[in-house]
C-alpha positions in Angstrom: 0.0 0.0 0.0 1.5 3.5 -1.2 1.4 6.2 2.1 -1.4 8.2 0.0 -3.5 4.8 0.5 -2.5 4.9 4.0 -2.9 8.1 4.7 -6.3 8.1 3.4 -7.5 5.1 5.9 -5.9 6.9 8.6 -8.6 9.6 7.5 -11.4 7.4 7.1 -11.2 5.7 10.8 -11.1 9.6 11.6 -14.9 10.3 13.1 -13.6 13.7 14.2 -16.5 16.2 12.2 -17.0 19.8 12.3 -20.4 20.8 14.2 -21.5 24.0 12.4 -24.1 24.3 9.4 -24.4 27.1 6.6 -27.4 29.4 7.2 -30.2 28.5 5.9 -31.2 32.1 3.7 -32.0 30.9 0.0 -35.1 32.0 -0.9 -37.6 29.6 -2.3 -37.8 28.2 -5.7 -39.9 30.0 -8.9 -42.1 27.6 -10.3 -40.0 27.7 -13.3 -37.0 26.8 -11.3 -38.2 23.5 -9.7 -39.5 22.7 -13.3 -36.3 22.6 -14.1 -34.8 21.2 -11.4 -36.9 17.9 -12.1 -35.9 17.8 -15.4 -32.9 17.6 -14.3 -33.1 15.0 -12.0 -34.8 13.0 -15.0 -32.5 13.4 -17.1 -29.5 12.5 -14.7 -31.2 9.0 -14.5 -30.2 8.4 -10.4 -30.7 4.6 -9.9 -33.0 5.8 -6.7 -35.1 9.0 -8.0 -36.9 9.3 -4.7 -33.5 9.3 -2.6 -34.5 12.1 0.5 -31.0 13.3 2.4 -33.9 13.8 4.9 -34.6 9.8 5.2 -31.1 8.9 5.1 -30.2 6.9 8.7 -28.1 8.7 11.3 -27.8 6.3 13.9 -25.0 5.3 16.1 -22.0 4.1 14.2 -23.2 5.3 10.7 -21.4 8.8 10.3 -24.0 10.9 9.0 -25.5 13.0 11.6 -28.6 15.7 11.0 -25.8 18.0 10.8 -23.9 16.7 8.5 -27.0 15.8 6.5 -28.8 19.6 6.7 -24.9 20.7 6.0 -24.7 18.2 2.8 -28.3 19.0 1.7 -28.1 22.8 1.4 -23.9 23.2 0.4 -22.8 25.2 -2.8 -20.3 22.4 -5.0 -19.6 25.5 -7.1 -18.0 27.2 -4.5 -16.2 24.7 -2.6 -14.0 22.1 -4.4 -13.6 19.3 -1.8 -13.9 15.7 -2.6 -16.4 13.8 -0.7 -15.7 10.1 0.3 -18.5 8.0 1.1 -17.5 4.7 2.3 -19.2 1.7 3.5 -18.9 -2.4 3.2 -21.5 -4.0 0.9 -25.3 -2.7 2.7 -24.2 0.6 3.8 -26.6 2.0 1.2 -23.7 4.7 -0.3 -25.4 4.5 -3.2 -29.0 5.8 -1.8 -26.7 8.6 0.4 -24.5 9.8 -3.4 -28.4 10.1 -4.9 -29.9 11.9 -1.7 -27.1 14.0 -2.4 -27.4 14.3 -6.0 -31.0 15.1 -6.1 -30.9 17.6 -3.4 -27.5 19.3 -5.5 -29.9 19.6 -8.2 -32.7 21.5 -7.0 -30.4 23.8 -5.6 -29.4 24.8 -9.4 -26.1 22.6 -9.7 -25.5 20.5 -12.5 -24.8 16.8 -11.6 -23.5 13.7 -13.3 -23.8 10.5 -11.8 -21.6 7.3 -12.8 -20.7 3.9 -11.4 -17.3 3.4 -12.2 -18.0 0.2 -14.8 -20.1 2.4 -17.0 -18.1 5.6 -17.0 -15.3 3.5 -17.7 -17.0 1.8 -21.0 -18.2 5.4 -21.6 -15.4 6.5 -22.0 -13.7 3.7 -24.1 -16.9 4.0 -26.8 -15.8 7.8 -27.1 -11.6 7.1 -27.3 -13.3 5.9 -30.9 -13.8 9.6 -32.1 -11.1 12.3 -31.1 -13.2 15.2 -30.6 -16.1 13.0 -29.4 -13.6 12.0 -26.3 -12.2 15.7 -25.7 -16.0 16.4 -25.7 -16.5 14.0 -22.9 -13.6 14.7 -20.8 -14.6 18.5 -20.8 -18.0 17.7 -19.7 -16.8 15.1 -16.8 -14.4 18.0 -15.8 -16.5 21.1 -15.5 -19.5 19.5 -14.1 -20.6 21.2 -10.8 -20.5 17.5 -9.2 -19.5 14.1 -10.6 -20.1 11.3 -8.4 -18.8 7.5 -9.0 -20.1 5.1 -7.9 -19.3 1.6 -6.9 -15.5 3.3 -7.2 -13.1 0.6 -8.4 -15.1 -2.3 -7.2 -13.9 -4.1 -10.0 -10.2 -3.1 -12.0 -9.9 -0.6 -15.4 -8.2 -0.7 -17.9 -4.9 1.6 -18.0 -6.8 3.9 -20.7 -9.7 4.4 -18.7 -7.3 5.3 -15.3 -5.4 7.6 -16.9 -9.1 9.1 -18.3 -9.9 9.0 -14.8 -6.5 10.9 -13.7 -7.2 13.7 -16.1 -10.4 14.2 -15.3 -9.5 14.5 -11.8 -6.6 16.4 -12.8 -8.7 19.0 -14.1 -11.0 19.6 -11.5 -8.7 19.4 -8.8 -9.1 23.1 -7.2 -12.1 23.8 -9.4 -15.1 21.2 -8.9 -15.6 18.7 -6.3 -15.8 14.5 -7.1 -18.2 12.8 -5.3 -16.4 9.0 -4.6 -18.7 6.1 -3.2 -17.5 2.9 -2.6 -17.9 -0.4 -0.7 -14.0 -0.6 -0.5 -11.1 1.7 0.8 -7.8 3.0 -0.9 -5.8 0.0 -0.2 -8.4 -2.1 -2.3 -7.9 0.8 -5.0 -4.6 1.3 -5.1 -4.6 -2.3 -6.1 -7.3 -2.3 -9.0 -5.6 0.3 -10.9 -3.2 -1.1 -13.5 -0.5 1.4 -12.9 1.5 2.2 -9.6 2.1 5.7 -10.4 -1.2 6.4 -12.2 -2.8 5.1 -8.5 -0.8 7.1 -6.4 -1.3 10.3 -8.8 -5.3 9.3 -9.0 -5.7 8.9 -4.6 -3.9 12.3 -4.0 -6.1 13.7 -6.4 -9.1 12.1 -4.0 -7.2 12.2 -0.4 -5.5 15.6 -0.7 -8.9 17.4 -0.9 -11.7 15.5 0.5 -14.1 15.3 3.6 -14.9 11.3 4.4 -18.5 10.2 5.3 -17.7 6.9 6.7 -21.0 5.1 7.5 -19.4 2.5 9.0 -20.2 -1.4 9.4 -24.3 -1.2 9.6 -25.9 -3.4 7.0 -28.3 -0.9 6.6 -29.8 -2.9 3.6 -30.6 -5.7 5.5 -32.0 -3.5 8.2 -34.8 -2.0 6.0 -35.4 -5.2 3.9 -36.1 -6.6 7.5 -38.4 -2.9 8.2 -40.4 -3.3 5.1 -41.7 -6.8 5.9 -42.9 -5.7 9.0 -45.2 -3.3 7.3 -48.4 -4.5 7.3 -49.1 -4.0 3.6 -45.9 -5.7 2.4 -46.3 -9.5 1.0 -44.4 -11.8 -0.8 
């Protein structure tokens, strides 16, 4: 394991979390404005639409507190650049917290891209095809106000698709946050990407700049599968 990869554990296991929350003063939405902000959710195709930040868990041992989740709901990507890390073993239910997230980001006027890492990765190799259809590509995954991956590096890329990954990243770095979620940890992705130095260039790209959301070792899917079969109208 490289000492980026190290270093960012060490962060992860960190629960230490700041306690304040940005002031709640944006006026509400014109009609106009939430028209559009469901088109954009839509369009963005989340694989859970009706994702609430407000439903998300907070209880012991997840990491997500109602302060981190009013802070998360109502914060400007545009103007802050940090990477967020969501991590969780298999059943943490990242993916419902990255879409929570997403959805929220969108009504507040963002733009948002949403990716699990398999199908950003055949993306872009369909698009390495066609020069300017590529450049196209990487332009848009760099100057969107948040891309999120999901499922990051659960299974390996190819060295064309990390070094994609390490441009893109490259290019926000200081501009535009990356959202990361993932069931595994940097010493798991240090190890799916093909390159040594491409990994350690791609996880200070991620661990230089990021918050961590660790939610910890709850099998929170299992937890509501067993809640929606005690609901009366739920059969099988």
């Amino acid at each position: 394991m490289t000492q980026v990869a190290a270093r960012l554990e060490e962060l992860i296991q960190d629960k230490a979390n700041d306690t304040l929350t940005p002031s709640s003063c944006s006026s509400p939405q014109s009609t106009t404005q939430s028209h559009v902000a469901s088109a954009r959710c839509s369009q963005a195709a989340f694989p859970i639409p009706g994702a609430k930040v407000a439903e998300v868990d907070y209880r012991d041992g997840s990491g997500i507190t109602p302060v981190r989740k009013r802070r998360y709901a109502a914060h400007d990507w545009r103007s802050d650049a940090t990477n967020l890390l969501v991590i969780s073993p298999t059943g943490g239910r990242t993916t419902y917290l990255a879409c929570a997230l997403a959805l929220a980001a969108c009504h507040s006027e963002h733009s948002v891209l949403y990716s699990r890492t398999d199908d950003l990765a055949r993306r872009l190799g369909i698009a390495r095809g066609n020069g300017i259809t590529h450049q196209k590509l990487l332009k848009e995954l760099s100057n969107i106000d948040l891309l999120i991956i999901d499922d990051f590096l659960t299974v390996g890329i190819e060295s064309d698709a990390a070094s994609d990954l390490f441009s893109i990243l490259a290019n926000r770095k200081h501009r535009l946050p990356t959202m990361i979620a993932s069931q595994t940890g940097p010493a798991h992705w240090n190890a799916e990407l093909p390159d040594g130095i491409a990994a350690d260039s791609i996880l200070k790209r991620l661990a230089n700049n990021a918050r961590i959301i660790d939610l910890g070792q709850i099998d929170m899917r299992r937890h509501c599968d067993s809640k929606a079969r005690a609901h009366e109208p739920y059969w099988e």
